[in-house]
ZAMARGU-4260 file (C-alpha; in steps of 0.2 Angstrom, whole numbers, plus 5000, padded with zeros to 4 digits):
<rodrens>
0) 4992/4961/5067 | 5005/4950/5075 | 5009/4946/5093 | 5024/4956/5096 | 5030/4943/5111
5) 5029/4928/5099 | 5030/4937/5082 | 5015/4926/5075 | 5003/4934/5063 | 4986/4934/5062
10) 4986/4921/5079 | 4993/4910/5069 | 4979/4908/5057 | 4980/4904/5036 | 4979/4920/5026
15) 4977/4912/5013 | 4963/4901/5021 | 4953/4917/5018 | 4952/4918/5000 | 4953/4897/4994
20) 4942/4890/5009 | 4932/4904/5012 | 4936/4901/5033 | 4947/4906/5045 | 4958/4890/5046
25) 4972/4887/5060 | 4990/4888/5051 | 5002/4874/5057 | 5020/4877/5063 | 5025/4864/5050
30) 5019/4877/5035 | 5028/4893/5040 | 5033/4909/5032 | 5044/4921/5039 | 5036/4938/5030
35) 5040/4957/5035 | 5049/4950/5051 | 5034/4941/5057 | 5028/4923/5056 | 5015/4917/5047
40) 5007/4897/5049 | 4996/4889/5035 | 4985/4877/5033 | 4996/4868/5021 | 5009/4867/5008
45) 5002/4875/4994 | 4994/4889/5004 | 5011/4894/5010 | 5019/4894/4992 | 5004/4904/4986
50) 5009/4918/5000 | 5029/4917/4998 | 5021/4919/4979 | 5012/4934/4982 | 5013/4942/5001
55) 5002/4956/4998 | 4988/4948/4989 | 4984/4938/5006 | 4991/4950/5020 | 4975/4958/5032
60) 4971/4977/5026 | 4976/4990/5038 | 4989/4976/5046 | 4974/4966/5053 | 4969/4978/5065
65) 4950/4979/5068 | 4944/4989/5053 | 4931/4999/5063 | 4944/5002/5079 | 4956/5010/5065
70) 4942/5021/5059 | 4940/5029/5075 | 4959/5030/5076 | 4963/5014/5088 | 4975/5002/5086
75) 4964/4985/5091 | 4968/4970/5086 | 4955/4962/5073 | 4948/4944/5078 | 4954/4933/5065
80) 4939/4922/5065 | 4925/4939/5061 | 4932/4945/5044 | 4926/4948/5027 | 4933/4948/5011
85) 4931/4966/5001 | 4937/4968/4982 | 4949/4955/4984 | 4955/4962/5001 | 4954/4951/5018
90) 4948/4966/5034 | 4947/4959/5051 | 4935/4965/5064 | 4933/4965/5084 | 4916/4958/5082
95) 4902/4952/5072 | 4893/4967/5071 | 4905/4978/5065 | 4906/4965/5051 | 4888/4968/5047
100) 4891/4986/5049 | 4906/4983/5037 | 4894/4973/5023 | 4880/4987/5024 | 4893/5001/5017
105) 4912/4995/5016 | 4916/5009/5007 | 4913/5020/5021 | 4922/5013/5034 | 4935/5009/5023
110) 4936/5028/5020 | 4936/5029/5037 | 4951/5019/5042 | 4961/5024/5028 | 4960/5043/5034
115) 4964/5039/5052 | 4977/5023/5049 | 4993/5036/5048 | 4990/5040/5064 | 4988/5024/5069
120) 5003/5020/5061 | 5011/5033/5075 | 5005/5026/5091 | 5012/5008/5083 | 5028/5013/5080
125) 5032/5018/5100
</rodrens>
């Protein structure tokens, strides 16, 4: 999920952050990536050169659109500060009980957003 009017990612939040603080941290502009034509802020140094390391490892499943918006087939934007991590995979979501909802089963609503995210992929590209 980035901001298409400011081309920041994750509203400017670490992705690393995720995975080494276990938090959503604020990125700083003084730590940025430019990754997939987007802009991505970290916390510091070494959480940047982890990413420009390995992008994929840190970047939001599903683009970081809400996980349960994507299972029904919408494009929402996840809240960067209500995520969980899933088999070494950051997910976003819209609020905290789809989070619970997500911890109960993830594998279902993983399932879920898989099958519909091509579509979604559609309504993006316009």
């Amino acid at each position: 999920m980035f901001d298409p009017y400011t081309g920041l990612s994750l509203g400017g939040y670490d992705p690393v952050a995720y995975f080494v603080n276990g938090a959503a941290m604020a990125g700083l502009p003084d730590y940025e990536v430019v990754y997939g034509d987007t802009y991505w802020h970290f916390a510091t140094e070494g959480n940047a050169a982890a990413f420009r390391a390995s992008p994929a490892a840190y970047i939001p499943g599903f683009g970081g659109y809400a996980l349960a918006a994507v299972g029904r087939g919408v494009a929402q934007p996840g809240n960067p500060t209500v995520f969980a991590i899933h088999r070494n995979r950051l997910y976003l979501f819209a609020s905290e009980n789809e989070r619970q909802t997500f911890l109960a089963d993830p594998e279902a609503m993983i399932a879920a957003a898989a099958a519909r995210w091509p579509e979604v992929l559609k309504v993006l590209a316009y």
